[in-house]
C-alpha angles and dihedrals in degrees: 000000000000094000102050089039073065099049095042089061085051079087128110097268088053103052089044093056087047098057090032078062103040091048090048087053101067099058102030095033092059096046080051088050085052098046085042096050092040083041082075099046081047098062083068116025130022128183124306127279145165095220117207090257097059088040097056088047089072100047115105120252103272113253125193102175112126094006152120138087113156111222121238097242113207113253102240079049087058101050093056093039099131097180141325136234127191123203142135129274118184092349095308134116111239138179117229110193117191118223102197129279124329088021127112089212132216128298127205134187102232084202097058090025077228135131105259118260126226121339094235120211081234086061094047088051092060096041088051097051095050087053100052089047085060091045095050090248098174093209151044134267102271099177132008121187130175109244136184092217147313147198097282095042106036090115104057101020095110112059079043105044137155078051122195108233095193112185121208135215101237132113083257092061080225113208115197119196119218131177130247100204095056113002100245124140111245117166140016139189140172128193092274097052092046091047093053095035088062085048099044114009106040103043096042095052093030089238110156111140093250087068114029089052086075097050094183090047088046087045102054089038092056092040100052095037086048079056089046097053089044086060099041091054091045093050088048098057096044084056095048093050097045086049088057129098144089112297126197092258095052102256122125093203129054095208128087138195106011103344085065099051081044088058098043093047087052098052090055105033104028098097090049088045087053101048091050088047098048092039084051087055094043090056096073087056090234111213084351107289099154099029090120110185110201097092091082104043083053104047092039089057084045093052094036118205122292140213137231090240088049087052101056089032081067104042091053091050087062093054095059096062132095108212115199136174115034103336117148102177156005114215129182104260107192126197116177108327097325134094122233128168126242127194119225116195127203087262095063100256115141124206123192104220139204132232091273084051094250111139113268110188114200111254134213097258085056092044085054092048094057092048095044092094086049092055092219114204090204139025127168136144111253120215090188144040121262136180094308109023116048132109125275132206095022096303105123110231108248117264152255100018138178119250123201121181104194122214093235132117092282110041090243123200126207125199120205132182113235100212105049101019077247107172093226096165145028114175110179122167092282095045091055089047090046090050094050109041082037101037107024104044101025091048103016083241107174145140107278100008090064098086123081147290085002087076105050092050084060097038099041099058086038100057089043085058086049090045090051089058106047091038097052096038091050088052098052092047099051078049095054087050103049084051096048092049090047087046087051102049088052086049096059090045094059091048089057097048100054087053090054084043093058093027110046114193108241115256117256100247110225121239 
């Protein structure tokens, strides 16, 4: 029966899936052995990045004193103002307005009231210093030069152009990233993280310069190589299954050498091969699968909706304060319609505060109020992480937390921080699939294997055997190749001779 299950796949569908899958294998292979090869170099290091915290750790103490004047924010400003923050650039208070996502936002001088004028080299040089002191940076700026964009800054350049590359002294050859629109540091990088980041980052996500600057372009490439390689997996284990059975001779695979490594390696590692593939597909969220919309809706309802006099109600209100201590920052803080303030110090702690400017957490009968229009059928105040709110890359998730489980279609939770009303999380049907198909089979990111160095243990042995057979897949078929186009090619001569064979050209006469 075996023998003849093996004959019977001899037929035309299966040798055209057969070269379908060798051709395909010598393009896609080799972009899997890449993401395979950069996926080690990722387990450790992802791209670079100037995280909030450490952005917030080179901010000036936020002084009020003297100030403030409010600005007169245009109407049509004030119709798409998202949020505020106030803080302090080049010692003095401004006013940062955002103006909704993908947008810098506008800055204003609280001293002027006006909107602030050019971000100066001079200033970004100072933005840039104080940076590089939070971040431990062993050195001074040694160059600064205005830039469009660059590798380590393509997907944000242009909310932020002209940008400030400032280069640093130390060992690190540090590079800090500040915006030219409003002055606000926004990425860093050293040797090491630009060295790792051409081995990890770039080549995993496909990110040169050349082809993330076009984010539409970069987005349908990755999406329809990540298919390619889905298909390319699929095809391979149901060619390795069919290939395997007891031969006469004992052996349970025809192949031999490296074909027949390739064909082991496949057998035992292919559905793993083909989870990480098609999660890494899924990822990019590709027409909108996993787009999910309830989030919205649901924040939108949780925030409520704001006025312009609520608005400058608040902002006045900010003025009036007089921060002291270690505050970086006041930032809008809305709970259901209505504008509250909420310190941000330089660590990162955030305080919701009253009108006196004494801190006013937000307390369970308010937290039930929010929800109320939402009818929760659960709400309780969580001390630890559990399946859909926990910290990632080695940043613990803020605690203690709210959890609301609402009684809709979809069994949505809501996360709330407790200290500020914050809106942190919103998990509807779409967003637990997304964390789990993501999350879970792209980064074996699941309850109890989580914690290092019990996951890389697991992970390490697991992506080697991936990489085997990627690696080795991608190598055969560039070999097969090489010898059907030589084949070819022989093929071709000896036609030629044997028309020359039964057609001599006729001899040239001499004169």
């Amino acid at each position: 029966m075996a023998v003849a299950k093996r004959r019977g796949v001899r037929g035309p569908f299966f040798q055209m899936l057969m070269v379908v899958h060798r051709y395909l294998g010598v393009a896609v292979g080799a972009v899997m052995t890449v993401w395979c090869l950069s996926g080690f170099v990722m387990m450790y290091q992802g791209y670079p990045a100037l995280r909030e915290p450490e952005r917030l750790a080179g901010l000036e103490p936020l002084k009020l004193d003297g100030c403030c004047v409010l600005p007169r924010l245009d109407p049509k400003d004030a119709a798409r103002l998202s949020g505020f923050r106030i803080e302090m650039l080049e010692g003095r208070p401004i006013l940062r307005a955002a103006m909704g996502r993908g947008s810098a936002g506008k800055t204003y001088d609280l001293i002027t009231g006006r909107p602030f004028g050019e971000i100066t080299p001079q200033i970004a040089l100072g933005v840039a210093a104080r940076q590089a002191e939070a971040l431990g940076v062993e050195g001074r700026p040694l160059s600064i030069r205005a830039i469009k964009q660059d590798q380590w800054t393509v997907q944000f350049a242009k909310r932020h152009q002209p940008l400030y590359q400032v280069r640093f002294d130390d060992p690190g050859r540090t590079d800090i990233y500040v915006s030219g629109v409003n002055g606000q540091a926004f990425q860093h990088t050293n040797t090491r993280l630009r060295v790792l980041g051409w081995l990890g980052a770039v080549p995993h996500w496909l990110y040169p310069t050349v082809l993330r600057q076009d984010g539409k372009l970069w987005n349908e490439v990755v999406i329809w190589l990540s298919v390619a390689g889905t298909f390319l997996t699929a095809t391979g284990l149901y060619v390795g299954i069919v290939h395997l059975g007891r031969r006469r001779n004992g052996r349970y695979s025809p192949f031999r050498g490296l074909w027949f490594w390739h064909h082991m390696a496949g057998l035992v590692f292919g559905v793993l091969t083909l989870t990480w593939v098609f999660s890494g597909l899924m990822t990019m969220n590709p027409w909108g699968l996993l787009e999910g919309g309830g989030d919205r809706a649901i924040r939108e309802v949780l925030v409520g909706k704001t006025t312009g006099p609520q608005i400058e109600q608040a902002l006045g209100q900010a003025v009036a304060l007089k921060p002291r201590g270690d505050i970086a920052q006041l930032m809008a803080a809305p709970v259901a319609g209505r504008i509250s303030l909420a310190s941000v110090a330089r660590d990162g702690e955030q305080v919701r505060l009253d009108a006196s400017g004494r801190p006013s957490p937000v307390g369970e009968a308010e937290i039930r109020g929010m929800l109320a229009p939402l009818k929760p059928m659960r709400i309780e105040l969580l001390a630890a992480e559990d399946a859909y709110y926990y910290g990632r890359k080695g940043d613990p998730a803020d605690l203690p937390v709210w959890r609301a489980i609402l009684r809709d279609d979809q069994s949505t939770r809501v996360y709330i921080d407790p200290d500020t009303g914050q809106v942190k999380r919103v998990v509807d049907r779409d967003a637990r699939l997304s964390r789990w198909v993501r999350n879970g089979l792209h980064g074996l990111d699941f309850a109890g294997l989580r914690n290092r160095p019990l996951w890389d243990l697991v992970v390490l042995p697991l992506l080697l055997g991936v990489t085997l057979v990627c690696a080795t897949g991608a190598w055969m078929s560039i070999r097969r190749i090489r010898r059907d186009v030589a084949r070819f090619g022989a093929a071709l001569a000896n036609r030629r001779r044997r028309r020359l064979s039964l057609h001599p050209e006729p001899q040239e006469q001499a004169s």
